[in-house]
DRENDO-1510 file (C-alpha; in Angstrom, 1 decimal, always signed):
<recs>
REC; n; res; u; v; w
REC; 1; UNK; +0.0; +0.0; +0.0 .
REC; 2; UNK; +1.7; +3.1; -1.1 .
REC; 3; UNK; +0.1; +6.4; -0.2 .
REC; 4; UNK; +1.1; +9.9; +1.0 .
REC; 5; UNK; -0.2; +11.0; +4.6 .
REC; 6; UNK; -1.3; +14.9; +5.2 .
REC; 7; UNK; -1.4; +13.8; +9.3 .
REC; 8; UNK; +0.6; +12.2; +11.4 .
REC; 9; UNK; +0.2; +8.3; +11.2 .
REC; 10; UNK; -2.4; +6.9; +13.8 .
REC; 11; UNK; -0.3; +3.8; +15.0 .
REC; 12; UNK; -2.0; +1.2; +17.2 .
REC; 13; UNK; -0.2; -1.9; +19.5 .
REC; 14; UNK; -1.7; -5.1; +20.3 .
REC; 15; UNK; +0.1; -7.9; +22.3 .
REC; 16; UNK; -1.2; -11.3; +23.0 .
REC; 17; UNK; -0.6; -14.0; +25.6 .
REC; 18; UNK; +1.4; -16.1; +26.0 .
REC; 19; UNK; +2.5; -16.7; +29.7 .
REC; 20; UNK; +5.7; -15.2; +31.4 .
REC; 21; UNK; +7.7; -16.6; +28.1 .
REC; 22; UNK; +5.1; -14.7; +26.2 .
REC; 23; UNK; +6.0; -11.4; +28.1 .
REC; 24; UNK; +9.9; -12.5; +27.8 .
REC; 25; UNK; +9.6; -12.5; +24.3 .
REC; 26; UNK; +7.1; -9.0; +23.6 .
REC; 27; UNK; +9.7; -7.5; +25.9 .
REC; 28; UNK; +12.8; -8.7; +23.9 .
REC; 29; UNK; +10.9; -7.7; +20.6 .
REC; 30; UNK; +10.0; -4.5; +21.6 .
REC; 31; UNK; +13.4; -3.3; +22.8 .
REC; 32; UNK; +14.6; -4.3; +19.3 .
REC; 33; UNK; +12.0; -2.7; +17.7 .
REC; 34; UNK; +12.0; +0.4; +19.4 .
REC; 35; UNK; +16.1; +0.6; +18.6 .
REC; 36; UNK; +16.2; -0.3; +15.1 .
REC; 37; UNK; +12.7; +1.8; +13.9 .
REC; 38; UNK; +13.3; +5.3; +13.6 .
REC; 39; UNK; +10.2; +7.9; +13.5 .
REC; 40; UNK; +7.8; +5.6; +15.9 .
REC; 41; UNK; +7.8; +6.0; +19.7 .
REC; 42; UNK; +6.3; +2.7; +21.8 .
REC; 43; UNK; +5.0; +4.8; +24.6 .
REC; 44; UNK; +3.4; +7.6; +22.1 .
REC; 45; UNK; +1.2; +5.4; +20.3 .
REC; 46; UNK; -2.8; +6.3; +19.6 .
REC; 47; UNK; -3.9; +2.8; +21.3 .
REC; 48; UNK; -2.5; +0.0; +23.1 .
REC; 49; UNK; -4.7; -3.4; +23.2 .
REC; 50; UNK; -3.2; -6.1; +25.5 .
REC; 51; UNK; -4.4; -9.7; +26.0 .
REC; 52; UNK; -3.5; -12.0; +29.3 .
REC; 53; UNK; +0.9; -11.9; +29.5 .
REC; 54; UNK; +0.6; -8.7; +27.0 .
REC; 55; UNK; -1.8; -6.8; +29.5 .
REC; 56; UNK; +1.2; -5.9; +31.7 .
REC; 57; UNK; +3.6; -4.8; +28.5 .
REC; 58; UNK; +0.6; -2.6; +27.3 .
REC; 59; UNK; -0.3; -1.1; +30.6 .
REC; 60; UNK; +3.2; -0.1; +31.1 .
REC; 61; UNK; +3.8; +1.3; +27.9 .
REC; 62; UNK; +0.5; +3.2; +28.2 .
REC; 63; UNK; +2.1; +4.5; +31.4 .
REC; 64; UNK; +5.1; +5.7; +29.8 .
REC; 65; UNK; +7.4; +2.8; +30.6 .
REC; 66; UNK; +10.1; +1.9; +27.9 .
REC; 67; UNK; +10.8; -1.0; +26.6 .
REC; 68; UNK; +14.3; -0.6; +28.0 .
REC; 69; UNK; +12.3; +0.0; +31.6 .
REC; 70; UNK; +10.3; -3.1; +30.8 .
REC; 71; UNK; +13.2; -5.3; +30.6 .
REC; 72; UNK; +14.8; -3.9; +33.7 .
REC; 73; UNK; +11.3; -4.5; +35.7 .
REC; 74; UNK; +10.7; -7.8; +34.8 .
REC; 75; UNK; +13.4; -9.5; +33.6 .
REC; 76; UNK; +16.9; -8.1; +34.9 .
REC; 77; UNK; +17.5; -9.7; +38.6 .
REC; 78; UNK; +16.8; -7.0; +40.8 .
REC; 79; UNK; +15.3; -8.0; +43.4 .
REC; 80; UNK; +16.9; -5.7; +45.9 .
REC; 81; UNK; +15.4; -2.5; +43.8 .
REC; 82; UNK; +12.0; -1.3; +45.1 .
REC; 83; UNK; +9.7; -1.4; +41.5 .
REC; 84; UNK; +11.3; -5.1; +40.3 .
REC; 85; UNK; +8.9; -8.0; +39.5 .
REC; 86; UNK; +9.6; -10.8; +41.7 .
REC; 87; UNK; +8.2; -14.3; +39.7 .
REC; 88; UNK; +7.3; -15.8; +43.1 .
REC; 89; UNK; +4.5; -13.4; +43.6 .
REC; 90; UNK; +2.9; -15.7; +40.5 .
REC; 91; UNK; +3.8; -18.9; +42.6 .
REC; 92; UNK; +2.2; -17.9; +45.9 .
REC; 93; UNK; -0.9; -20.3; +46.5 .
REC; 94; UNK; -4.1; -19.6; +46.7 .
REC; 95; UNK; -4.7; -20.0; +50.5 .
REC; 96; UNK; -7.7; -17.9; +50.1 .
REC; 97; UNK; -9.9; -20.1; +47.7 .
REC; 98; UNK; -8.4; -23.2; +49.5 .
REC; 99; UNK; -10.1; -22.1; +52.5 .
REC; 100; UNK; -13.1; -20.9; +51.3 .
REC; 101; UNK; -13.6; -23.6; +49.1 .
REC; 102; UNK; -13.1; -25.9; +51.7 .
REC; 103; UNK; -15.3; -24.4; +54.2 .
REC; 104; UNK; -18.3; -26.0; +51.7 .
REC; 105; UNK; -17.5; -29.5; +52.7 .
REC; 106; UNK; -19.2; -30.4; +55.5 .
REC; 107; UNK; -22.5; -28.8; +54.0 .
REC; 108; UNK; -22.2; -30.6; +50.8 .
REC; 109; UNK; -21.3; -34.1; +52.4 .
REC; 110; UNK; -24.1; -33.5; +54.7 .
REC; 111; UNK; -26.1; -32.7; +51.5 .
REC; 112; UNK; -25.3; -35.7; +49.8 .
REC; 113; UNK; -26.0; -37.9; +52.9 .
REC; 114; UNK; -29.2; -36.7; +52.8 .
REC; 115; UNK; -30.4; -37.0; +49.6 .
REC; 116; UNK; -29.1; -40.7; +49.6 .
REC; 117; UNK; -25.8; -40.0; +47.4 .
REC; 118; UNK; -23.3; -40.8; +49.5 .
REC; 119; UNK; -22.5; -44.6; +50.2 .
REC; 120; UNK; -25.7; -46.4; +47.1 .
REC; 121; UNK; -24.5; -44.5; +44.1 .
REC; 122; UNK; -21.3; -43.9; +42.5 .
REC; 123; UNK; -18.3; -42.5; +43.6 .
REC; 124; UNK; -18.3; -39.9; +40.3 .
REC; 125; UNK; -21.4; -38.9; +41.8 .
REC; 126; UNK; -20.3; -38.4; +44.8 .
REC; 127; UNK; -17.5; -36.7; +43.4 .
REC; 128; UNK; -19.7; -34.2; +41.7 .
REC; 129; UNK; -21.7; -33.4; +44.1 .
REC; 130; UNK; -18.2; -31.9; +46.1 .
REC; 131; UNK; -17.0; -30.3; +43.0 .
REC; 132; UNK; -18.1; -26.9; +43.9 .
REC; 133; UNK; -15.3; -27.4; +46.9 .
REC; 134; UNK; -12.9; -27.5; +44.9 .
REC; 135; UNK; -10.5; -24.8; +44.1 .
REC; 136; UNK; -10.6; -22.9; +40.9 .
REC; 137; UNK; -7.3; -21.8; +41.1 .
REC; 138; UNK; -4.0; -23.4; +42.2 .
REC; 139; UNK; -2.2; -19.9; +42.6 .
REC; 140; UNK; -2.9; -16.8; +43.5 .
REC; 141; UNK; -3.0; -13.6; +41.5 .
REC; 142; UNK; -3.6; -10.7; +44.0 .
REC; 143; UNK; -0.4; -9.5; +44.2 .
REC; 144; UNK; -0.4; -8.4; +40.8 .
REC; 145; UNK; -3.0; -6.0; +41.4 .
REC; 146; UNK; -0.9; -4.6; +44.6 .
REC; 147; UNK; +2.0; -4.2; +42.9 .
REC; 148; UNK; +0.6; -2.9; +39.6 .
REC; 149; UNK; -0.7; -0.2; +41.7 .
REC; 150; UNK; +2.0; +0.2; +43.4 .
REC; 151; UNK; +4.5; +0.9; +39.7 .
REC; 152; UNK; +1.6; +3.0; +38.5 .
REC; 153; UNK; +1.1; +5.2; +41.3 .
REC; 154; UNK; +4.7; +6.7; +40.5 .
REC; 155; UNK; +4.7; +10.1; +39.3 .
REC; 156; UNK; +3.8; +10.5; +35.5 .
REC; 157; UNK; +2.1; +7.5; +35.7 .
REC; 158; UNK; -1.7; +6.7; +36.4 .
REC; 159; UNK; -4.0; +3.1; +37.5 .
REC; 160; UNK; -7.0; +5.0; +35.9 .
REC; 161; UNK; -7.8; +4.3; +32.0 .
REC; 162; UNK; -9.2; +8.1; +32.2 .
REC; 163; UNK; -6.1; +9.8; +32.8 .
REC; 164; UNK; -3.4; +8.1; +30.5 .
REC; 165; UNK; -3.0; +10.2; +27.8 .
REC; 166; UNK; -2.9; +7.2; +25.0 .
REC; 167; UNK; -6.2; +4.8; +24.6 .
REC; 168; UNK; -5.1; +1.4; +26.2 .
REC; 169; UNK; -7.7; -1.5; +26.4 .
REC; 170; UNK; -6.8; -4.4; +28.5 .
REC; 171; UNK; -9.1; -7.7; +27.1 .
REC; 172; UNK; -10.8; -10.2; +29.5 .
REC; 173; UNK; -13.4; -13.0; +29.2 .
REC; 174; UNK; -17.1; -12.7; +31.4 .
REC; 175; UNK; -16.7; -16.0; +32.8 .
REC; 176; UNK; -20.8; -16.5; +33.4 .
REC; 177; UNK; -21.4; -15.7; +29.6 .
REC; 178; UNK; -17.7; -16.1; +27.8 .
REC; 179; UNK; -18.3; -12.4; +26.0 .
REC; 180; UNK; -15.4; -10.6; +25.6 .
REC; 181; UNK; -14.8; -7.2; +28.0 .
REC; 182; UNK; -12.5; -4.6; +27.1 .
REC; 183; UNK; -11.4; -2.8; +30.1 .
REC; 184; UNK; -10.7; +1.1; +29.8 .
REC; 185; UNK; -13.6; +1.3; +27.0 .
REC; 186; UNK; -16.8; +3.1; +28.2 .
REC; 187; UNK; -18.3; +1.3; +30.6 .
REC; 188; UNK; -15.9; -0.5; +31.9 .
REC; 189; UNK; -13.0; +2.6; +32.5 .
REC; 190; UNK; -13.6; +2.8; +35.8 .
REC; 191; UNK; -11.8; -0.3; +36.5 .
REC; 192; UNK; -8.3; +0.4; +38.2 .
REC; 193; UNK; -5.7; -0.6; +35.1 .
REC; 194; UNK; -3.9; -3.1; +37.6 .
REC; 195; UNK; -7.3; -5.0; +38.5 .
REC; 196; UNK; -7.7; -4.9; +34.7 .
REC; 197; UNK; -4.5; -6.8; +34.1 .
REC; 198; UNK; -4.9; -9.2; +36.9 .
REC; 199; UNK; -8.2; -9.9; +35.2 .
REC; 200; UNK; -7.1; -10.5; +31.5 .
REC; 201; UNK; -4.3; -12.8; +32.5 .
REC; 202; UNK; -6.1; -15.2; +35.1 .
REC; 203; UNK; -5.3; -18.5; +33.2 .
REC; 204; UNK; -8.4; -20.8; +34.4 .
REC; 205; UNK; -7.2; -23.5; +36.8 .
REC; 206; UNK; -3.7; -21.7; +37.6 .
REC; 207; UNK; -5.6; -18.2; +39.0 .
REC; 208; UNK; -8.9; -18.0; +40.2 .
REC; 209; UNK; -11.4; -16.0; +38.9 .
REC; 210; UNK; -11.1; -11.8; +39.0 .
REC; 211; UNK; -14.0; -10.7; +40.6 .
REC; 212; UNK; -14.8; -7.3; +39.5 .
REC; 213; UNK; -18.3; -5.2; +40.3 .
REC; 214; UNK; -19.6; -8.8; +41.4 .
REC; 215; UNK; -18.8; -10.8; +38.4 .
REC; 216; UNK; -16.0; -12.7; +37.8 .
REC; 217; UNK; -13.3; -12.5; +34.8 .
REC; 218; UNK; -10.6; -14.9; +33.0 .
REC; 219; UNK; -8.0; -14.7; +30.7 .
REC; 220; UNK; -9.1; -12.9; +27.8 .
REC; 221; UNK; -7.5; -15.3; +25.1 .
REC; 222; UNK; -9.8; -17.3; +25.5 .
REC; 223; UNK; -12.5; -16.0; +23.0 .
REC; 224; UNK; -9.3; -14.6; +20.5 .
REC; 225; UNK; -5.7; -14.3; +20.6 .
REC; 226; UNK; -4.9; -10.6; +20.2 .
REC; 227; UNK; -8.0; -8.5; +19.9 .
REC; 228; UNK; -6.3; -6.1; +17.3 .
REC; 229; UNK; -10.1; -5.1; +16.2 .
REC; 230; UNK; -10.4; -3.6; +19.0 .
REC; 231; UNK; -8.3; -0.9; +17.6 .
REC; 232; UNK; -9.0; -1.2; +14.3 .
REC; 233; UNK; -12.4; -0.4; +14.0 .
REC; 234; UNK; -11.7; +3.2; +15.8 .
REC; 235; UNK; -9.4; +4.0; +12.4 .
REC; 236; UNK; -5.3; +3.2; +12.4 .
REC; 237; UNK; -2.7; +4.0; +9.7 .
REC; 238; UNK; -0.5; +1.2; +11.2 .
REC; 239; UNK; -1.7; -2.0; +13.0 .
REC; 240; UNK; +1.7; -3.6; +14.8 .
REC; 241; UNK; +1.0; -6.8; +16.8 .
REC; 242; UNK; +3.0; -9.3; +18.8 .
REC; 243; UNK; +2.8; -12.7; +19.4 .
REC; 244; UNK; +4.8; -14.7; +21.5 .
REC; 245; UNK; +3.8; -18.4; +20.8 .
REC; 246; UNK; +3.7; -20.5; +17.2 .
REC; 247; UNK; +3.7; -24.1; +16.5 .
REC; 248; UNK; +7.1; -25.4; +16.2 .
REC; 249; UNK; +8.3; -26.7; +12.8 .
REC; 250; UNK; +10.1; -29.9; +13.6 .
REC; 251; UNK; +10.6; -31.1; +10.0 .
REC; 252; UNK; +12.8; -27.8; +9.4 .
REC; 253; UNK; +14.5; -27.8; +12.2 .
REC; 254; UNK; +17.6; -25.7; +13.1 .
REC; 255; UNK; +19.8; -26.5; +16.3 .
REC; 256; UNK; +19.4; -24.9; +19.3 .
REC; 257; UNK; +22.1; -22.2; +21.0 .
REC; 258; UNK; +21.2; -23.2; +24.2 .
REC; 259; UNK; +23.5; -25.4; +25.6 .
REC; 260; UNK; +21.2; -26.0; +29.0 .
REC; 261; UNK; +17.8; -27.2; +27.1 .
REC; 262; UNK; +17.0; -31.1; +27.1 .
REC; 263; UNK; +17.8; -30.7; +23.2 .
REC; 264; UNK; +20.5; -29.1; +23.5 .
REC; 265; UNK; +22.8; -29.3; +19.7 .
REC; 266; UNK; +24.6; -31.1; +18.7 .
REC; 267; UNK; +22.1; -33.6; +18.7 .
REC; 268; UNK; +19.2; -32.9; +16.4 .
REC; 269; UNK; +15.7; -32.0; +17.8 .
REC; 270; UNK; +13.6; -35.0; +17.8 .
REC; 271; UNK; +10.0; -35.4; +16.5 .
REC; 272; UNK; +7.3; -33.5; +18.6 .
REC; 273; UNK; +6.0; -36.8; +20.0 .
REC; 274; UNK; +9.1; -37.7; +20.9 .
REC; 275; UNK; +8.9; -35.2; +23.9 .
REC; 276; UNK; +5.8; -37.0; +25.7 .
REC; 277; UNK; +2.8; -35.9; +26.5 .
REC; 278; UNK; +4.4; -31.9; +27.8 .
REC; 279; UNK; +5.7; -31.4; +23.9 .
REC; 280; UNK; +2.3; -32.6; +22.4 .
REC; 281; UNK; -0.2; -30.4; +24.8 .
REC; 282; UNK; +2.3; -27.4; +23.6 .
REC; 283; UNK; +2.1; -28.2; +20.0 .
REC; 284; UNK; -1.7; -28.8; +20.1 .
REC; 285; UNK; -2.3; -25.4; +22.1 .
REC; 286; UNK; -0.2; -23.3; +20.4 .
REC; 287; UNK; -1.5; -24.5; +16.7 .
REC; 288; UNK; -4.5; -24.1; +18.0 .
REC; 289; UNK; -4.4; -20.3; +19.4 .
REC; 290; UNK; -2.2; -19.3; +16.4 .
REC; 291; UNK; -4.4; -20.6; +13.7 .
REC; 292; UNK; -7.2; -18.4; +15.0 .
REC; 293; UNK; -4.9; -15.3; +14.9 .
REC; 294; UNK; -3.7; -15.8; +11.1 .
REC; 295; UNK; -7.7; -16.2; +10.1 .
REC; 296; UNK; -8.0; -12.9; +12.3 .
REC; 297; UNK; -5.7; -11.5; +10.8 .
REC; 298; UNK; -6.8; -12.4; +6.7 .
REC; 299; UNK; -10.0; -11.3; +7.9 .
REC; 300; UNK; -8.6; -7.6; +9.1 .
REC; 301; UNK; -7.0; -7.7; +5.9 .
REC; 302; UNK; -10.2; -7.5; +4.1 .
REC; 303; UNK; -12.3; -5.7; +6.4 .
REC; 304; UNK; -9.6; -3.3; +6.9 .
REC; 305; UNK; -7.7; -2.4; +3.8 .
REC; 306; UNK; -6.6; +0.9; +4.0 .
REC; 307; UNK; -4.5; -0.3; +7.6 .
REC; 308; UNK; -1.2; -1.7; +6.6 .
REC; 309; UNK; -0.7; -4.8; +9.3 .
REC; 310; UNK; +2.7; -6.3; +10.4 .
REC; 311; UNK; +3.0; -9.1; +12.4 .
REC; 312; UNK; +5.9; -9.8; +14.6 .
REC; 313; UNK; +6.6; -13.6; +16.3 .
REC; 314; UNK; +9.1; -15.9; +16.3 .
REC; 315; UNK; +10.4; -18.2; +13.8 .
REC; 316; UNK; +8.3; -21.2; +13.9 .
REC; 317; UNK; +11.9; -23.1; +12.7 .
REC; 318; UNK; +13.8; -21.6; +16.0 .
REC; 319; UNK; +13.7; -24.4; +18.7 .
REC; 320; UNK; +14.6; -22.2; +21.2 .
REC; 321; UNK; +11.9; -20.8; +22.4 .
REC; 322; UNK; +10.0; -23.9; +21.6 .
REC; 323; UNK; +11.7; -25.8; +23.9 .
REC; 324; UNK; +11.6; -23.5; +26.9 .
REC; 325; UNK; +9.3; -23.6; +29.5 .
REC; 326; UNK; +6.0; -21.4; +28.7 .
REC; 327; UNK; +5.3; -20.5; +32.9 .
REC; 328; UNK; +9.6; -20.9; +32.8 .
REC; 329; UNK; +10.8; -17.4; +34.8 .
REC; 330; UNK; +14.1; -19.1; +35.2 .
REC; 331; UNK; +16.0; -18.6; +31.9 .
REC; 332; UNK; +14.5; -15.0; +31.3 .
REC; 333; UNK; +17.6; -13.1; +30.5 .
REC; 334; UNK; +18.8; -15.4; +28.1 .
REC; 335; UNK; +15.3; -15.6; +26.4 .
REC; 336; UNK; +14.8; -12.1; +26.3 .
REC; 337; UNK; +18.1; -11.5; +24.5 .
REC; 338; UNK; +17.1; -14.5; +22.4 .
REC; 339; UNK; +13.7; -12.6; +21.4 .
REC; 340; UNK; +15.5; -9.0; +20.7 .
REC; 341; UNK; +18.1; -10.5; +18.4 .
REC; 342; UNK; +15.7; -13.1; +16.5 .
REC; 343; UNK; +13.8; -9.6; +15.6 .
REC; 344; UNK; +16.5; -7.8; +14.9 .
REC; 345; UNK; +17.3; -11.0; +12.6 .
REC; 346; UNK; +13.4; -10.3; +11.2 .
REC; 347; UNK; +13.9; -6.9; +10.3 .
REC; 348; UNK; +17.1; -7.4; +8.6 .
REC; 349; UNK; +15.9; -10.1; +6.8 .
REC; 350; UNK; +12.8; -8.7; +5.6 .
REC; 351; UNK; +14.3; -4.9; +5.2 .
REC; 352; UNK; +13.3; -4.4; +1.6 .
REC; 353; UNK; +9.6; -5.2; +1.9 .
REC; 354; UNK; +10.0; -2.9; +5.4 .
REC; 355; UNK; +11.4; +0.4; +3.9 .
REC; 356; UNK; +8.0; +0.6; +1.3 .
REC; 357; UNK; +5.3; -0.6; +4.2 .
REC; 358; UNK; +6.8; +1.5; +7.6 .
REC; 359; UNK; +8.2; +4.5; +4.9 .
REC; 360; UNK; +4.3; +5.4; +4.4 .
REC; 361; UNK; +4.2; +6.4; +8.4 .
REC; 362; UNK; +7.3; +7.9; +8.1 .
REC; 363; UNK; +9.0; +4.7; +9.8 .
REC; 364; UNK; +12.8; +3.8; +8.6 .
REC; 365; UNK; +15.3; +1.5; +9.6 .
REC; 366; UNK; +18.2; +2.6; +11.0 .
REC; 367; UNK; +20.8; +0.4; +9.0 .
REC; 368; UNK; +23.6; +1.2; +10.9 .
REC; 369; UNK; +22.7; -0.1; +14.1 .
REC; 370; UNK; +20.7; -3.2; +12.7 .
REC; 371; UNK; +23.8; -4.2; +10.9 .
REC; 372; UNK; +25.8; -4.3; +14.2 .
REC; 373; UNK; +26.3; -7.7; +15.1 .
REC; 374; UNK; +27.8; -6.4; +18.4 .
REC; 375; UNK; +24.3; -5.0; +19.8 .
REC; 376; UNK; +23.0; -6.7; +23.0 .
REC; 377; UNK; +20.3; -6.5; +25.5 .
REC; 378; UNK; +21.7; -8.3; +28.2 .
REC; 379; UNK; +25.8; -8.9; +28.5 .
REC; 380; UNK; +26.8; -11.6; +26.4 .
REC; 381; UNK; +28.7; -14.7; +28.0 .
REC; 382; UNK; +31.2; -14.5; +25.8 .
REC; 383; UNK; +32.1; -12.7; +22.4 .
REC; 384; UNK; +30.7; -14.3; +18.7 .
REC; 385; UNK; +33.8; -15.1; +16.5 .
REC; 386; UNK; +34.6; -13.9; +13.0 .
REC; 387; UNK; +33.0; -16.9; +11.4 .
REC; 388; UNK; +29.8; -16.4; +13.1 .
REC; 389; UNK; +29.9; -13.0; +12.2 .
REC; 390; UNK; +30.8; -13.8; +8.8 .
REC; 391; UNK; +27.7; -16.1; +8.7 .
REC; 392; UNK; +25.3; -13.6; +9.8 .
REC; 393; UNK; +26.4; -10.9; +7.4 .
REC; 394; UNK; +26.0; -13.5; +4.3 .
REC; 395; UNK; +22.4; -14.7; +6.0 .
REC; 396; UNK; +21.0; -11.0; +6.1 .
REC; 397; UNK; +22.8; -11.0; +2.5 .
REC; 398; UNK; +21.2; -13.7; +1.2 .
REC; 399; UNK; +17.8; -12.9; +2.4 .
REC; 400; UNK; +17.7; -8.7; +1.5 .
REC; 401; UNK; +18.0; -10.6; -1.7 .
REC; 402; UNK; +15.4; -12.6; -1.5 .
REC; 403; UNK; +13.4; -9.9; -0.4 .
REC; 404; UNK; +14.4; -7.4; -3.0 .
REC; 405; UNK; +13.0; -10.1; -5.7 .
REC; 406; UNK; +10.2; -10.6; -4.3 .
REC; 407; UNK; +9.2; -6.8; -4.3 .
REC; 408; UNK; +10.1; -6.4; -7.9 .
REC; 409; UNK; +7.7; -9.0; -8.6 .
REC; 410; UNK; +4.9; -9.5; -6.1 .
REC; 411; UNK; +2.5; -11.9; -6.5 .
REC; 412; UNK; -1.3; -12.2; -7.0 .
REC; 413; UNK; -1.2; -9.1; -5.3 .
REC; 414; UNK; +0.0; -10.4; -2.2 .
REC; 415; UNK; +2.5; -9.2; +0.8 .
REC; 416; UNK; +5.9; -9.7; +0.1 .
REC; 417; UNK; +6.6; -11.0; +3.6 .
</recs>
């Protein structure tokens, strides 16, 4: 799409779930992107939608917190600083629901002895008739809302949808009717922003239930992946989204860097069932969540032509982040930096399609810095040799190519990358 703008571009944000590797990976991303893009500015953009894990990057963006500021909250160890995110607050139990729950017992035994349940009829039945006791969350979530506040209540920064200066909508699912509720539209603004995010990323059976204004709230994913229409339909030059999880391509594999994953090279990753019943769940769920974001996103294609949209995840050939842990916290640095330099990989790779599609929003790529094969986000462990920087000059080489040919003759019309 090739057009001239008489206003500044309207550039929207939306980031979807994907568990603390989810927010890893959006966090490694964005600090690439917001390096290696000039003319765009991550905490000055028109609207910010965030789904579950990308409900906390969106909220702080909104707030005014960098991506740099990101990665030094959540994933830099610094626990002995006052606004760092401590994992263990997502590993505390949920003592709360335990007890409650477990206050129902003796009324629902008695319950069943009485109607004749207990002790003739089956033990499922028994068993149902003591479900309600049980817990619908094995952790709990609260401190997220307490220490949201807490980061937001910082000067420059506000917990109230009304007063940030950008629109930001935090996505979560009515649990009684499983409709969609976008917290910080009308309606639904009044909402504190950190109850908002605790809300959107309450996984059902690890968090209980968010109960806001006497109803209760889950994950948002769990009707879509990212929610981008959200900002779509208010009017956006530029649509950027993020997503953190894709099915993992075993038949192309490449080795893995990581020396400490169970697949570690020099042996070749295996077939996804040879990983047991963990590596199939993973496949299934994430082909299943990413397949309903690419028919989202064909579908905002055509309902929204006049938005260019760009897509950013990882490479579905790239074991790495496939083999890691999705609720993993321990291997954060080394995931992050994985996620900021397999973007910086994307945007070198794909730079000739990039310079027409950002260069209508007055986006370009700053060459220079993408080109330097010395960048990091976290300190490396030790320095890349001349071969590898050899092979990494020749890949991005071998790919503007690509990319260049596929520009100069598009097909059927469609996106070059």
């Amino acid at each position: 799409m090739t057009r001239q703008k008489a206003h500044a571009p309207k550039i929207a944000l939306a980031l979807a779930g994907g568990g603390p590797l989810g927010a890893i990976y959006e966090i490694g991303a964005l600090c690439a992107l917001q390096e290696s893009l000039q003319g765009i500015d991550f905490n000055r953009l028109q609207h910010y939608v965030g789904v579950s894990a990308g409900s906390f990057i969106a909220a702080g963006l909104a707030n005014g917190v960098t991506p740099r500021q990101l990665f030094s909250l959540f994933i830099e160890d610094r626990k002995h600083q006052a606004e760092a995110f401590d994992p263990a607050w997502l590993l505390r139990p949920a003592f709360g629901e335990f007890f409650s729950r477990g206050l129902l017992v003796p009324g629902l035994l008695l319950a069943g002895t009485w109607q004749g349940t207990l002790g003739r009829k089956s033990l499922m039945r028994a068993l149902e008739y003591l479900s309600p006791s049980l817990p619908t969350g094995v952790f709990s979530n609260d401190q997220i809302d307490i220490e949201l506040a807490r980061l937001f209540a910082k000067p420059g920064r506000s917990n109230d949808f009304r007063q940030l200066k950008s629109r930001l909508t935090l996505v979560a699912t009515h649990l009684d009717s499983c409709q969609t509720v976008a917290f910080g539209r009308p309606g639904w603004d009044h909402v504190p922003i950190s109850k908002a995010v605790q809300a959107s990323a309450a996984l059902p059976g690890l968090f209980p239930p968010v109960e806001i204004d006497g109803q209760h709230f889950v994950d948002g994913a769990l009707i879509k992946t990212m929610h981008a229409s959200i900002a779509l339909e208010e009017g956006v030059d530029l649509m950027l989204c993020i997503n953190p999880l894709v099915p993992f391509d075993a038949s192309k594999r490449q080795a893995t860097t990581e020396p400490n994953t169970p697949w570690a090279a020099p042996e070749p990753i295996p077939r996804i069932a040879d990983g047991g019943l963990p590596a199939v769940l993973s496949q299934t769920f994430r082909s299943l969540i990413h397949s309903r974001l690419i028919l989202g996103l064909k579908s905002y294609q055509q309902a929204y032509p006049n938005t260019d949209i760009l897509l950013i995840e990882p490479d579905h050939r790239d074991p790495e982040l496939y083999l890691a842990n999705t609720f993993s916290y321990s291997q954060r640095r080394h995931l992050a930096e994985h996620a900021y330099q397999q973007t910086r990989q994307l945007l070198r790779s794909n730079q000739a399609g990039l310079v027409t599609q950002l260069g209508d929003h007055g986006i370009t790529l700053n060459h220079a810095l993408l080109d330097d094969t010395s960048r990091h986000l976290c300190r490396p462990q030790r320095e890349p040799t001349r071969v590898s920087h050899a092979l990494t000059k020749l890949h991005t080489t071998l790919n503007t190519l690509n990319q260049v040919v596929q520009v100069a003759a598009p097909k059927n019309g469609q996106p070059t990358w």
